[in-house]
Each structure stands twice: as structure tokens, then as C-alpha cells.
TORGUBA-633582 format. One record per residue (C-alpha): chain; residue number from 1; x, y, z. Coordinates in Angstrom, 3 decimals, always signed. Example, Ala and Ser with C-alpha at 12.3 -4.5 7.8 and 13.67 -1.06 7.14 Angstrom:
BEGIN
SITE unit pos       px       py       pz
SITE    A   1  +12.300   -4.500   +7.800
SITE    A   2  +13.670   -1.060   +7.140
***
This chain:
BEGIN
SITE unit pos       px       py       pz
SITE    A   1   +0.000   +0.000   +0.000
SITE    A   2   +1.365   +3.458   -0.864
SITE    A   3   +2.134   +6.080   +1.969
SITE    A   4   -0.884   +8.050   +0.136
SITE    A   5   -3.191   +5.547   +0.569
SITE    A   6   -2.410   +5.128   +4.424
SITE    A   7   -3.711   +8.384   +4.948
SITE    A   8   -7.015   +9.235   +4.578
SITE    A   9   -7.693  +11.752   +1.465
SITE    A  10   -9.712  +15.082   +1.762
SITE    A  11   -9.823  +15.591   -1.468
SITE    A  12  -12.364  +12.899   -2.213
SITE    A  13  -16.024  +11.348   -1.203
SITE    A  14  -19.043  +13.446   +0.495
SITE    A  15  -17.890  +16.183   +2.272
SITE    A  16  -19.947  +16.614   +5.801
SITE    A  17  -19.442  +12.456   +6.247
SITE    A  18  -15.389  +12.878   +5.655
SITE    A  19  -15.616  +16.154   +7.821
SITE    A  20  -17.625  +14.488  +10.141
SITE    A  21  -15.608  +11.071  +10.767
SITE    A  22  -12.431  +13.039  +10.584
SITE    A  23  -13.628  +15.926  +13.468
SITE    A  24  -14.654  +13.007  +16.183
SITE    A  25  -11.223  +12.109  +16.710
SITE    A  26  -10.113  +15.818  +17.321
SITE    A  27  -12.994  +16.023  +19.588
SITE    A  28  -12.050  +12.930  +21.661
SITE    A  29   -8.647  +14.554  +21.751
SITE    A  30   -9.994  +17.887  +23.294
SITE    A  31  -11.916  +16.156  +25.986
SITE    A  32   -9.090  +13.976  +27.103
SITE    A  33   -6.856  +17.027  +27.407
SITE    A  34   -9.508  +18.792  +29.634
SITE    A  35  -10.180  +15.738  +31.364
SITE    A  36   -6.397  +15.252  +32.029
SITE    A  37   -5.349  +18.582  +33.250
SITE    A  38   -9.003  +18.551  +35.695
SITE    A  39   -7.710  +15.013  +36.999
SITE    A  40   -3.760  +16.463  +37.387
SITE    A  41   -5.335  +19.544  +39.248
SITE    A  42   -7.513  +16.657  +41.451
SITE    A  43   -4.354  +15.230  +42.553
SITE    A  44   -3.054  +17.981  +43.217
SITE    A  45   -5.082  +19.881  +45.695
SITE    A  46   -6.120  +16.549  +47.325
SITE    A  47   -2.912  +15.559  +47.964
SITE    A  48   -0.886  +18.793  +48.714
SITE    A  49   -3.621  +21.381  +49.643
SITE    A  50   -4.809  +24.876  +48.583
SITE    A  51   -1.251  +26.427  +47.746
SITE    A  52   +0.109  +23.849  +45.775
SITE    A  53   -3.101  +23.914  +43.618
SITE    A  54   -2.631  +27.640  +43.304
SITE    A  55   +0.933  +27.619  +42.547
SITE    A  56   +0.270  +25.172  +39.513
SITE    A  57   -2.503  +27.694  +38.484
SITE    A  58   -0.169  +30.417  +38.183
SITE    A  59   +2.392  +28.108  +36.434
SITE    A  60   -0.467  +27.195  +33.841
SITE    A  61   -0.719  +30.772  +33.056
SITE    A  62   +2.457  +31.121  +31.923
SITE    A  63   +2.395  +27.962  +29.855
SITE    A  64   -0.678  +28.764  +28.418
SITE    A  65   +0.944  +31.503  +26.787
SITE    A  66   +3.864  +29.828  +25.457
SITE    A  67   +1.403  +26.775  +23.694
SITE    A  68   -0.703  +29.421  +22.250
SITE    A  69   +2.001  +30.590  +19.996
SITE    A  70   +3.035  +27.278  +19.474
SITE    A  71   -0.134  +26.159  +18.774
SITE    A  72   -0.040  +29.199  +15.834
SITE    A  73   +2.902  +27.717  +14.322
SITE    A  74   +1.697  +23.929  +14.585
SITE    A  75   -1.201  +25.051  +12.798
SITE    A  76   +0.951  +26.656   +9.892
SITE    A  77   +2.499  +23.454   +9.113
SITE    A  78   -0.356  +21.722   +9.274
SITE    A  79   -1.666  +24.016   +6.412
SITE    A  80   +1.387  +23.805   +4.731
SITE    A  81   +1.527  +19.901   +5.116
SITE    A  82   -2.254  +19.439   +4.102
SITE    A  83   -1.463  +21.892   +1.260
SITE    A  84   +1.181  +19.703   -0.134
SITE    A  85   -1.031  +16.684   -0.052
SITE    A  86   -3.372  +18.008   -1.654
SITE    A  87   -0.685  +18.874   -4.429
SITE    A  88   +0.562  +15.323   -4.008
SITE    A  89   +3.643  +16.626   -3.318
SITE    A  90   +4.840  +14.114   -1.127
SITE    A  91   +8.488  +16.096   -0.981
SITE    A  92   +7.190  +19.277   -0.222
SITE    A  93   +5.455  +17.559   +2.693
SITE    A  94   +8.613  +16.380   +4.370
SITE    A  95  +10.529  +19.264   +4.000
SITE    A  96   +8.274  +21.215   +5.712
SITE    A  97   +7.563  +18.660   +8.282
SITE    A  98  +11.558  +18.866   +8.882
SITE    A  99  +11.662  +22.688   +8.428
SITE    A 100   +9.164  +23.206  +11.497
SITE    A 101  +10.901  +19.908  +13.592
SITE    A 102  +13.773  +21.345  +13.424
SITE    A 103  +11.986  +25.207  +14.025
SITE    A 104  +10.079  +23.573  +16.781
SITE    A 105  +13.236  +21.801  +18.471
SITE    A 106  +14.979  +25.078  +18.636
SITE    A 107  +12.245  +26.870  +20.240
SITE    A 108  +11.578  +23.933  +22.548
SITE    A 109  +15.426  +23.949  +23.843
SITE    A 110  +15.352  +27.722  +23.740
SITE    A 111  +12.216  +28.159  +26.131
SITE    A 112  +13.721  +25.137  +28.119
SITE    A 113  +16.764  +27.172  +29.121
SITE    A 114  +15.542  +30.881  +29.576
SITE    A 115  +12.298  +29.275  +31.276
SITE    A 116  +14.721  +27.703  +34.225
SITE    A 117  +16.069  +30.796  +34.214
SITE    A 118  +13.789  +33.553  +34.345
SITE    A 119  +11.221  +31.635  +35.767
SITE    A 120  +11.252  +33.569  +39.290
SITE    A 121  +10.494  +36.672  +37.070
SITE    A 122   +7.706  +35.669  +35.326
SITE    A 123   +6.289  +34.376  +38.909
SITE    A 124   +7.148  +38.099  +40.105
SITE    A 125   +5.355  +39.498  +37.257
SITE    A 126   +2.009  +37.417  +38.398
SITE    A 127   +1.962  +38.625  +40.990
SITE    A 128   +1.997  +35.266  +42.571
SITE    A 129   +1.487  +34.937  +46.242
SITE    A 130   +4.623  +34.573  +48.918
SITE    A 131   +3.295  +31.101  +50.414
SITE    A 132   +2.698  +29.751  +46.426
SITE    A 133   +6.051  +30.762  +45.314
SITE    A 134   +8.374  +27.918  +45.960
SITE    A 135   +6.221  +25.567  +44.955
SITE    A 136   +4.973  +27.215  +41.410
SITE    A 137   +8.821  +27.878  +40.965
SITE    A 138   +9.594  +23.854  +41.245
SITE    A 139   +6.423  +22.988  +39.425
SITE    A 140   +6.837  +25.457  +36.609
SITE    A 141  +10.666  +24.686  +36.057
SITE    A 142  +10.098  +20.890  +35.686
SITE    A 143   +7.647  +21.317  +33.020
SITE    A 144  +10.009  +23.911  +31.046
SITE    A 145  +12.511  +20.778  +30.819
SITE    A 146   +9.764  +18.913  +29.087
SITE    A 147   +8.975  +22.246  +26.744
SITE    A 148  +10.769  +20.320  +23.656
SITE    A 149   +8.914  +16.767  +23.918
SITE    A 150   +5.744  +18.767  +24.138
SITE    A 151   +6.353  +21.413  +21.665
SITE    A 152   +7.555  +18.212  +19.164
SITE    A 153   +4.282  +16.431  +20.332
SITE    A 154   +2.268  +19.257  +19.332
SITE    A 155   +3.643  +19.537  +16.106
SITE    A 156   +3.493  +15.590  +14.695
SITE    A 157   +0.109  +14.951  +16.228
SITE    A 158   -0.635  +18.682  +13.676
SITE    A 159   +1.343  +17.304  +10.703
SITE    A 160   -1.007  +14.132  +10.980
SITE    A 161   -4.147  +16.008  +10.711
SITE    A 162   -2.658  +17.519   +7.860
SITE    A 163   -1.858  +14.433   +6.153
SITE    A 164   -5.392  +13.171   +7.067
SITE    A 165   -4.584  +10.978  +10.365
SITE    A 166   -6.836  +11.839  +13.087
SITE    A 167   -6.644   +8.884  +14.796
SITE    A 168   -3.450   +8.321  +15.401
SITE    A 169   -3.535  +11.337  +17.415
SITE    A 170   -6.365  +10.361  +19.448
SITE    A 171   -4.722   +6.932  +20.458
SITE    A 172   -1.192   +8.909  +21.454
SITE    A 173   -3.322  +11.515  +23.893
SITE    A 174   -5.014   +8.181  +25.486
SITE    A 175   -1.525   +7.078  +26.032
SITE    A 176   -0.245  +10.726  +27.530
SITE    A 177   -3.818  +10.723  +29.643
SITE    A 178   -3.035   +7.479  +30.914
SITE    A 179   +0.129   +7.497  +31.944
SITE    A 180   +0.107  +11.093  +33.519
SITE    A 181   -2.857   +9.997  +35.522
SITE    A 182   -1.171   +6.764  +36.853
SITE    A 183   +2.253   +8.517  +37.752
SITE    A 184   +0.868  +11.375  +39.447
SITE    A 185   +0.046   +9.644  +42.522
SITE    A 186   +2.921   +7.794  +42.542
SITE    A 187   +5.274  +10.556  +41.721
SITE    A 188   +3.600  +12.677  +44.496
SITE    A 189   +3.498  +10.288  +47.086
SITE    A 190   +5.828   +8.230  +46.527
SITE    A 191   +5.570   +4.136  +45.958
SITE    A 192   +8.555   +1.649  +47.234
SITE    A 193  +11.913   +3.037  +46.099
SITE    A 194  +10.383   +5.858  +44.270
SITE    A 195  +10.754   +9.010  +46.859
SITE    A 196   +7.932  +11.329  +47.153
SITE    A 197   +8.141  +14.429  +45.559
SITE    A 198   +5.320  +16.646  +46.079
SITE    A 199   +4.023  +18.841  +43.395
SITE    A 200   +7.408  +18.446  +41.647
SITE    A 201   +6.310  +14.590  +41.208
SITE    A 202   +3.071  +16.304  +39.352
SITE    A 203   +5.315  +18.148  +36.657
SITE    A 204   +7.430  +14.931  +36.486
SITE    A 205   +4.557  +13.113  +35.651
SITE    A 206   +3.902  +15.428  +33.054
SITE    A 207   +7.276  +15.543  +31.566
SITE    A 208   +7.480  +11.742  +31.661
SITE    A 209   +4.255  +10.905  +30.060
SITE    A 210   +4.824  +13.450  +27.112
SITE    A 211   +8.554  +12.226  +26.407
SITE    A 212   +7.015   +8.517  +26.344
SITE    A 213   +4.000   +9.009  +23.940
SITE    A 214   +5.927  +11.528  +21.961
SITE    A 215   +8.426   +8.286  +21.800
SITE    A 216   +5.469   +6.024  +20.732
SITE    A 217   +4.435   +8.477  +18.656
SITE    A 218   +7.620   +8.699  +16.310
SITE    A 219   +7.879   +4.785  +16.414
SITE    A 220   +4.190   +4.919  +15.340
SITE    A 221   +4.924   +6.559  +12.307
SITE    A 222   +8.074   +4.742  +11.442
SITE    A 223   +6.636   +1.720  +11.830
SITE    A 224   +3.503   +2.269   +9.401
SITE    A 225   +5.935   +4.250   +6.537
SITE    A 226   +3.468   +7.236   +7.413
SITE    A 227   +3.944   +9.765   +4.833
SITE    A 228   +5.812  +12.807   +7.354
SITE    A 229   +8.341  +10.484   +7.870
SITE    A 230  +11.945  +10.933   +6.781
SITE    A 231  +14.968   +8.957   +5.781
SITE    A 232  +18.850   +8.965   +4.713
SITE    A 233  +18.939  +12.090   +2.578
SITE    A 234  +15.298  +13.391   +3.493
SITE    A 235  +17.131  +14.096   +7.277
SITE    A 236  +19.160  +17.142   +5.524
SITE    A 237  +15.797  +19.003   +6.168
SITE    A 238  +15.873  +18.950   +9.778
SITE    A 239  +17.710  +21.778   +9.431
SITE    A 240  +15.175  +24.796   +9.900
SITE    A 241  +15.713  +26.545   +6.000
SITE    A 242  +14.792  +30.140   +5.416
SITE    A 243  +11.775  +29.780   +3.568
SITE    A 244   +9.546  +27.771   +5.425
SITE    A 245  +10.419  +28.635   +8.339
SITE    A 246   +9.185  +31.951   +7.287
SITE    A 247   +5.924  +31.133   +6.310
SITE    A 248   +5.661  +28.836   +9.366
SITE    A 249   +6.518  +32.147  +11.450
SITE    A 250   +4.849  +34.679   +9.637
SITE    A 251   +1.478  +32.999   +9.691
SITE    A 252   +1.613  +31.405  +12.748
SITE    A 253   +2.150  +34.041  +14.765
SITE    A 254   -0.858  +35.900  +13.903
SITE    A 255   -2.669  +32.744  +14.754
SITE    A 256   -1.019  +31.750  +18.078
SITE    A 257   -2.351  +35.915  +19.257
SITE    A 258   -5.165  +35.279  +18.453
SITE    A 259   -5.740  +32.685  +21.480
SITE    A 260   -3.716  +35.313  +23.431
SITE    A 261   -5.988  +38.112  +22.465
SITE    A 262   -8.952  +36.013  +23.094
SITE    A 263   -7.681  +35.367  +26.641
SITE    A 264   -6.554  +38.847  +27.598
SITE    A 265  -10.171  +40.369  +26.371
SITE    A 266  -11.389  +37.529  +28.977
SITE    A 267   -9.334  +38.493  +31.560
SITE    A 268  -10.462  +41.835  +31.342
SITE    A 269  -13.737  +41.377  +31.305
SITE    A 270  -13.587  +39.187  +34.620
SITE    A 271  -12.725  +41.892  +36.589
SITE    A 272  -15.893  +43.762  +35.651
SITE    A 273  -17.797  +40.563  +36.788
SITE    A 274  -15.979  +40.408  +39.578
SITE    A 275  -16.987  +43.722  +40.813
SITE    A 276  -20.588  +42.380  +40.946
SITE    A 277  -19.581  +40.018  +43.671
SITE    A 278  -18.537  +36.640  +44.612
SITE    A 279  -21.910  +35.042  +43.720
SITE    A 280  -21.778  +36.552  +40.342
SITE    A 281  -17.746  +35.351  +40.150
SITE    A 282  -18.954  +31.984  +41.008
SITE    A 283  -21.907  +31.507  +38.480
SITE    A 284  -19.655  +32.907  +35.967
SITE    A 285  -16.911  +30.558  +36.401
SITE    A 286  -18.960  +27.261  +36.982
SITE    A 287  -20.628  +27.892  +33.295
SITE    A 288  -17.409  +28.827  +31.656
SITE    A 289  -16.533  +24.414  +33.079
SITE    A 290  -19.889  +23.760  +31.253
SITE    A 291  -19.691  +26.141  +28.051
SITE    A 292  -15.963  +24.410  +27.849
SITE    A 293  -17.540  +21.345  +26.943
SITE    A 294  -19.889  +23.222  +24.613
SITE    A 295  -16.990  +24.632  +22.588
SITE    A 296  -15.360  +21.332  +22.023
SITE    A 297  -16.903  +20.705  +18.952
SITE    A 298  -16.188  +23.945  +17.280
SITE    A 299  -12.357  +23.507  +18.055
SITE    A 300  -12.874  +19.905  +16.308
SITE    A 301  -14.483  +20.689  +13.553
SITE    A 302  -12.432  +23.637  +13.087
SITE    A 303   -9.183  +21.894  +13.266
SITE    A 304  -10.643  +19.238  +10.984
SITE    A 305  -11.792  +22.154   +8.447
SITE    A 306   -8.775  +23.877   +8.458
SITE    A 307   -6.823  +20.064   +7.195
SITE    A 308   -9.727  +19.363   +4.607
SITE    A 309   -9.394  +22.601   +3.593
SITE    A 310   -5.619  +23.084   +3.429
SITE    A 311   -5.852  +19.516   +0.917
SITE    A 312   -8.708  +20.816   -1.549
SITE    A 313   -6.997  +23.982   -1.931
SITE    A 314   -3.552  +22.167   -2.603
SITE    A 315   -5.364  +20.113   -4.791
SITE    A 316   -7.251  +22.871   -6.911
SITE    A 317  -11.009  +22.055   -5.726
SITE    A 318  -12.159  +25.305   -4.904
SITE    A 319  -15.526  +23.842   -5.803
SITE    A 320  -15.415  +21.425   -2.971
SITE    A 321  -13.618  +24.143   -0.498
SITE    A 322  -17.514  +25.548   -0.732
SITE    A 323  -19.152  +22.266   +0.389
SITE    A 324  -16.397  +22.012   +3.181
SITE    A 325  -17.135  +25.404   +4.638
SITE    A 326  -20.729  +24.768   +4.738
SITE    A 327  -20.614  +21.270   +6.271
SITE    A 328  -18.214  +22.699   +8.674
SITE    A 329  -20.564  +25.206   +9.641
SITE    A 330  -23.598  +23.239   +9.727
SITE    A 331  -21.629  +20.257  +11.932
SITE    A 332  -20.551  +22.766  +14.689
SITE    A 333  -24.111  +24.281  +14.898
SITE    A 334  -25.984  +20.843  +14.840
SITE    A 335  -23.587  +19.948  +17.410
SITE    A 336  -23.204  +22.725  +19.898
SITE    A 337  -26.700  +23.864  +20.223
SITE    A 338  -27.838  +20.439  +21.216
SITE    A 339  -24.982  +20.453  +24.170
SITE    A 340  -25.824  +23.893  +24.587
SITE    A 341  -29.572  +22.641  +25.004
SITE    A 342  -28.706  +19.904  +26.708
SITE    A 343  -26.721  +22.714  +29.618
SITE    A 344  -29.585  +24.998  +28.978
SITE    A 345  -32.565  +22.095  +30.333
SITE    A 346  -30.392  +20.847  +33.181
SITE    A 347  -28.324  +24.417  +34.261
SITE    A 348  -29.886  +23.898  +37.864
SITE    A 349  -28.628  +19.997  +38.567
SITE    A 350  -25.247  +20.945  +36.677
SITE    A 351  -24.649  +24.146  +38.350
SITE    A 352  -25.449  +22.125  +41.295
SITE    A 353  -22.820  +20.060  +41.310
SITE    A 354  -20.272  +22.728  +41.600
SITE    A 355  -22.108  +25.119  +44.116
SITE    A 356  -23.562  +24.502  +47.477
SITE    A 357  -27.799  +23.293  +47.998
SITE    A 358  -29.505  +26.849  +47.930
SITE    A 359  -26.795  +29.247  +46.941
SITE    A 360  -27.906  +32.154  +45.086
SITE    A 361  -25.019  +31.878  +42.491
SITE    A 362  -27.189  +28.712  +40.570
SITE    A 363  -29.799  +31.274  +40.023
SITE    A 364  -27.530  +34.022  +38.022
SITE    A 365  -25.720  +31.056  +35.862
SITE    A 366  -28.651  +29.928  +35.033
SITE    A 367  -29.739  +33.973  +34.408
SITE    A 368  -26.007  +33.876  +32.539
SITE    A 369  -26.704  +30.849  +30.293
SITE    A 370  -29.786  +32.080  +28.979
SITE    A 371  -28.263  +35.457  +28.126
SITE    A 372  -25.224  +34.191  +26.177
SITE    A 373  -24.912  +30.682  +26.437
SITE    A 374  -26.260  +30.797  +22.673
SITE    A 375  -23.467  +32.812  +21.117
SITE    A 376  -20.792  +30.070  +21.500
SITE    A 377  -22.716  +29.113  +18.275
SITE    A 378  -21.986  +31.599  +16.912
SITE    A 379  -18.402  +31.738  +18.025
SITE    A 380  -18.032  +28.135  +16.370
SITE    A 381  -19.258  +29.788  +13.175
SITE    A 382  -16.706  +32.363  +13.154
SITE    A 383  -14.051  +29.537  +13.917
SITE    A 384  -15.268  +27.197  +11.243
SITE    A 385  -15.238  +30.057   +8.788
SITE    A 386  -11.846  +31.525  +10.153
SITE    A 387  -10.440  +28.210   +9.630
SITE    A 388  -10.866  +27.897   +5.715
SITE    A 389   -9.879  +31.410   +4.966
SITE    A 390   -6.367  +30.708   +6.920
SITE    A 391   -5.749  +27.592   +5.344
SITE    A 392   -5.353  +29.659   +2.398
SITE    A 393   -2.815  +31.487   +3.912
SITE    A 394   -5.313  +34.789   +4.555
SITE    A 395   -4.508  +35.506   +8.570
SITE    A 396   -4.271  +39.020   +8.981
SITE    A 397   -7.805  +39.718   +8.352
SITE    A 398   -9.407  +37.415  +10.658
SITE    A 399   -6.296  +38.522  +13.153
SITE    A 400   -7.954  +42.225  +12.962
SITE    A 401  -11.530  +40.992  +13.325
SITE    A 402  -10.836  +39.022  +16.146
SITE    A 403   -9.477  +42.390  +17.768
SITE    A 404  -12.558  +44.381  +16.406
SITE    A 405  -14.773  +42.196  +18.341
SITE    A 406  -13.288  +41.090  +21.314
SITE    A 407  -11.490  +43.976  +22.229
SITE    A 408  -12.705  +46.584  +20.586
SITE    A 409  -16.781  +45.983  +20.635
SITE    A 410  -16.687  +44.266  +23.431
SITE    A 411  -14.605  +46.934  +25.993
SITE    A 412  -16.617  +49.538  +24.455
SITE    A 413  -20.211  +48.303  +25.096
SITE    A 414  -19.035  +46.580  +28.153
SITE    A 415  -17.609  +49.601  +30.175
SITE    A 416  -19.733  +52.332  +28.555
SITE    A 417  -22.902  +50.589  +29.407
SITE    A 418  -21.871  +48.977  +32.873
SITE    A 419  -22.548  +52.353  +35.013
SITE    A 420  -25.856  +52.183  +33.440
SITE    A 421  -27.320  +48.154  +33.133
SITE    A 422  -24.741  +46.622  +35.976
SITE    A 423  -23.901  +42.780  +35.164
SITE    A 424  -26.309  +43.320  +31.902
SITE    A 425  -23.890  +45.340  +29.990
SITE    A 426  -21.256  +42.518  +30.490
SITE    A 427  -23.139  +40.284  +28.807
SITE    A 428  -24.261  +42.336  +26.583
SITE    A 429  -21.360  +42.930  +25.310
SITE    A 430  -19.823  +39.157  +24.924
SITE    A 431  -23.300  +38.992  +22.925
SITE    A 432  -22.266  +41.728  +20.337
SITE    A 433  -18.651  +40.411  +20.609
SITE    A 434  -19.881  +36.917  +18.893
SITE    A 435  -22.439  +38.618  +16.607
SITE    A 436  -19.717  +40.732  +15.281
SITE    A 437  -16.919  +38.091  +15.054
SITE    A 438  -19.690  +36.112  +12.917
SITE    A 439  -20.655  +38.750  +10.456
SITE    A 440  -17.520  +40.139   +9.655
SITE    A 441  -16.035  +36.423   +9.055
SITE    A 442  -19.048  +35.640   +7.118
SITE    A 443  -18.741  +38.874   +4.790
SITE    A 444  -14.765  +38.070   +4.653
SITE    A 445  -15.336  +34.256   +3.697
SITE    A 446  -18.131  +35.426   +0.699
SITE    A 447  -16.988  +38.442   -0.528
SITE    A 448  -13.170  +39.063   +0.993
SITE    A 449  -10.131  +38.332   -1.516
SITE    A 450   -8.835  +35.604   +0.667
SITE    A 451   -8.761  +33.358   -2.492
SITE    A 452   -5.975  +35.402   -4.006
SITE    A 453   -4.139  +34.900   -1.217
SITE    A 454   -1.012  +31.975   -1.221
SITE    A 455   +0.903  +29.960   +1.767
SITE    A 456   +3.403  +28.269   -0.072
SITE    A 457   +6.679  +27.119   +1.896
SITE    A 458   +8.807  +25.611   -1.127
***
């Protein structure tokens, strides 16, 4: 069998079934990863307490940051990649692949060393409290050693989707799930010969189980000849060359702010909501556990849009980029208004869960839901849509209409109208934040020149 055929082609058969079958994997993948780092934090405050549980919050801000811009550039090659195979341009497909490994290992050693470093700075700059410190520092330090397994991990479980592999992805996060689970008890507490650690057992965990899957992972696709693999000569392109590299940073980045942005504008707004009290605080941040789940599909089918459509526009079928957009659109809203009706009939029970019998914060998340628990729709429509146009290589424009409507509409309507409606005019605003973000993408996807634009890396 040909490396081709391994992989399963975008280019070909009915488009929402192919979207469909290839986004479920992606979605299984997101719900692991939430599940994992909601187990890890489990462990955590059970077995070490309240600071410990807030010094690895603090460290996860800071990593955050530094996955979201990977994430940007994972995503580039992943257009590139699905590009190429659309092309059939097997070739061009592993010299990107080795471009961005070779990009991705010099990043990962780069924020290994300055993280160890200048992590007592970037604690400083959180502001993170005296009796946290020590332990965030040992937390957060351990998992900067691991930055190049993960960064690498990131990347070939990316370059898969863009070859059309979802799966194989899916299996390696089981793997990483598993095992971090397992050893963080152990690693903690200590078993036999194995010392306990404490919370820097937790980020050893971590570090272990990514450098073991991310092992698996590269056997995987030795063993099976999968197309992103390279040999003998083909290992020349490890080293990072000027072009792709390029592309790979000059459209990732714009991607990788844009989960930045997103998170800032949050941010932000929280300390509005926070000004209208703890109850307020607390419904807010039990739905935002709920909507999580909510948004999962949107960042599935998105992810599985953006390969599909990275393949039929590297293999000429604008025709079918069309169909893909559609299906894409019509799959995320199909699938997050039923889990966002599904939140919407049982908001009491599931709020319950979280808060205690009686407490009047159930009452204003419910209040919350109804008011814009409907717009992550239309937030998945805007990602769905975002999604094609960048595999095309168009990112600036969705880059500024991100800002228009998360920053920009939503700080104006938020803080001019607060004085005036109270908690209202917050979520009034994150309402005219999605509407916004979903007409301007629209208008940009029908009638924008994103088709002239080109991502080409060789």
C-alpha cells in the first residue's frame, strides 16, 4: 500500500461524512486534554492542599501563553503539510515537516533554558502569592525541561491532521492521559523506592508521560511508513531553511495571538464581573466548566476544516472548499446547540454540582446561560469560517476581526454601558462580541479576496 493511501484523502467522497468522521477524533482529543489537566489539578489539591493547587494555576498561566504561539505555528504546518497533499507533493510535505521539527526543536530547547532561568520573574510578574512561590517555581521549572517533547508532540500529532490521520492522534493523547494519571500519585506520594516528591512529582509526571508518547508516537509513524516520515537524505531538512520557516513564522504568529488576544479580552472582562460580587464570580466561572464542553466541537471541527481545507486547496477544488465550509458550519451548529440545550434544560442539577444546595449563584448562571450561552454558536461559526480562509494562507484579516470584536466591541459596550445596566452590559457585550466576530467572518469568507491569497513554503 502506498504512503498516500495510508492516509485518509480530503480531497475525495461526500464532504460533511469525511468532515464528520475526521472531526470526532479531534474532539475525543480535546476532551481527554480537559479531562487530564481537571484530573492532574484533582491530585493535586487533594494531595498537597490549597497552595500547591494555586501555585500550579499560576504556572499554567504562563504555559498557556507559550502553547498558544506554538499552537499558531503547529497550525501553519499543518496548512502547509495538508497543502502539499493536496498537491501530491509528497516532498514538499517532508521538508516542511523537517523545516518546522527542526523550528520547533529550537524553540523547545530555547524556552527550556531561559524558562529555568527567568522563571522567578515571570512568577514576580504574576503577581503570585509569597506562600505559592516555591512551589509554582519547582512545578513550573520541571515542566520547562519537558517544553521540547511537548512542543515536538504538538507539532506531529498537527502534521497528521494535515496528512489526514486523526486517529493516530487520538490513540497517542489516550496514552499521555493514561500514563500522567497513573504517575501522578505515585510521583507525588511516593511508591517503594520511588521518593515522594510533592508537586514536583506532578510536573514529572507530566514531563514523563509526554517524552514517552511523543516516543510512541515517532515509532508509530516509522513503523507504518506514514507519509511525514523521513529517511537517509530526506534528514538534511531537519535543518530549519529560510523559507519555510518563514511562512511557518509569519502565519503562525498571527494565529497563536489570536488565542492570546482572546484570553486577555477575557481576563479583562472578569474583573468587571468580579466587581458584581462573589456570587456573580462563582456563576460565571462554573458555566465557563460547562460552556468548555460546549466549545469542544467547534475547536474539532475547526481543526478538521482547516486540514480538509488546506488539501482541496492544494489540490485545486475550490468547488469542494464551498461544500467544506458549509458542512463545517452546519456540523458545529448541529452539534453545539444540542450540548448547549442539553446545559440549557439541566443548568440547575449541573450548576449544582459545583455550588452549594440553595446558593444564590445557581440562580444568576442559570440567568447567565440564557443570556449568552447561545453565542458560542456563533463563536463556532466564526471559527469554522476563520479556519478555511487561513488555510489559504489569509490571517491578517481574521487577526484584525478578532481584535474588532473582542477587544474593541466588546470593551466599548461593556464599560460604557456597565454604570448604566450593571452585570447586563457585560453580557451584553460578549453577545455583540460573537455577533460581530460572525458577520464580519461571514462577509470576509463570501466576498473578501482571501482566495488570491497563497501559503506556499517551497
Amino acid at each position: 500500500m502506498s504512503n498516500i493511501a495510508r492516509q485518509r484523502d480530503l480531497t475525495q467522497g461526500p464532504v460533511a461524512k469525511t468532515l464528520f468522521l475526521f472531526a470526532l477524533p479531534s474532539l475525543g482529543v480535546n476532551i481527554l486534554q480537559s479531562m487530564n489537566g481537571s484530573v492532574n489539578a484533582v491530585f493535586v489539591g487533594r494531595f498537597l492542599g490549597e497552595r500547591a493547587l494555586a501555585a500550579t494555576a499560576n504556572a499554567n498561566l504562563i504555559l498557556f501563553l507559550l502553547y498558544s504561539t506554538m499552537f499558531g505555528f503547529a497550525m501553519a504546518t499543518t496548512i502547509l503539510i495538508g497543502q502539499a497533499m493536496g498537491r501530491r507533493d509528497i516532498a514538499d510535505v517532508r521538508r516542511t515537516l523537517g523545516a518546522a521539527v527542526g523550528l520547533f526543536c529550537c524553540l523547545g530547547i530555547a524556552c527550556a533554558a531561559l524558562g529555568w532561568i527567568f522563571a522567578p520573574h515571570l512568577l514576580h510578574l504574576l503577581a503570585t502569592p509569597a506562600t505559592a512561590f516555591p512551589l509554582a517555581l519547582t512545578y513550573l521549572r520541571v515542566i520547562f525541561l519537558g517544553m521540547p517533547f511537548a512542543f515536538l508532540g504538538v507539532l506531529l500529532s498537527s502534521a497528521m491532521r494535515g496528512v489526514g490521520d486523526a486517529v493516530t492522534p487520538l490513540w497517542n493523547t489516550i496514552l499521555t492521559v493514561g500514563l500522567d494519571a497513573g504517575l501522578n500519585p505515585i510521583l507525588i506520594l511516593g511508591l517503594g523506592a520511588i521518593p515522594a516528591m510533592g508537586i514536583a512529582g506532578s510536573a514529572l509526571a507530566t514531563l514523563l508521560a509526554t517524552l514517552i508518547s511523543l516516543t510512541v508516537l515517532v515509532w508509530q509513524i516509522y513503523r507504518r511508513d506514514i507519509v511525514i516520515r523521513l529517511k537517509g537524505a530526506e534528514l538534511r531538512w531537519l535543518r530549519p531553511s529560510r523559507k519555510p520557516v518563514g511562512v511557518i513564522l509569519r502565519k503562525g504568529m498571527p494565529m497563536g495571538l489570536s488565542m492570546i488576544v482572546m484570553s486577555l479580552s477575557s481576563l479583562v472582562m472578569i474583573g468587571l464581573i468580579n466587581r458584581e460580587g462573589v456570587d456573580m464570580a462563582a456563576a460565571y466561572g462554573v458555566m465557563t466548566q460547562l460552556w468548555s464542553y460546549a466549545q469542544m466541537p467547534a475547536i474539532a471541527v475547526g481543526s478538521a476544516v482547516s486540514a480538509m481545507a488546506a488539501q482541496n486547496i492544494g489540490a485545486g477544488n475550490w468547488s469542494r472548499l464551498n461544500h467544506v465550509a458549509w458542512a463545517g458550519i452546519g456540523i458545529n451548529v448541529a452539534m453545539s446547540a444540542t450540548l448547549l440545550g442539553l446545559i440549557t434544560l439541566a443548568v440547575h442539577p449541573l450548576t449544582g454540582v459545583f455550588l452549594p444546595t440553595g446558593s444564590p449563584a445557581i440562580a444568576l448562571a442559570a440567568h447567565i446561560n440564557l443570556m449568552i450561552g447561545w453565542t458560542f454558536v456563533l463563536m463556532g461559526i466564526s471559527m469554522v469560517v476563520g479556519s478555511v480562509v487561513r488555510a489559504n494562507g489569509a490571517v491578517i484579516i481574521p487577526f484584525i476581526i478578532l481584535v474588532l470584536s473582542a477587544v474593541v466591541m466588546r470593551f466599548v459596550i461593556g464599560f460604557s454601558l456597565y454604570p448604566h445596566w450593571g452585570a447586563d452590559a457585560i453580557w451584553a457585550a460578549f453577545a455583540a462580541s460573537a455577533l460581530t466576530s460572525a458577520i464580519l467572518s461571514l462577509a470576509y469568507y463570501l466576498h473578501g479576496g482571501w482566495r488570491h491569497s497563497r501559503m506556499v513554503a517551497g
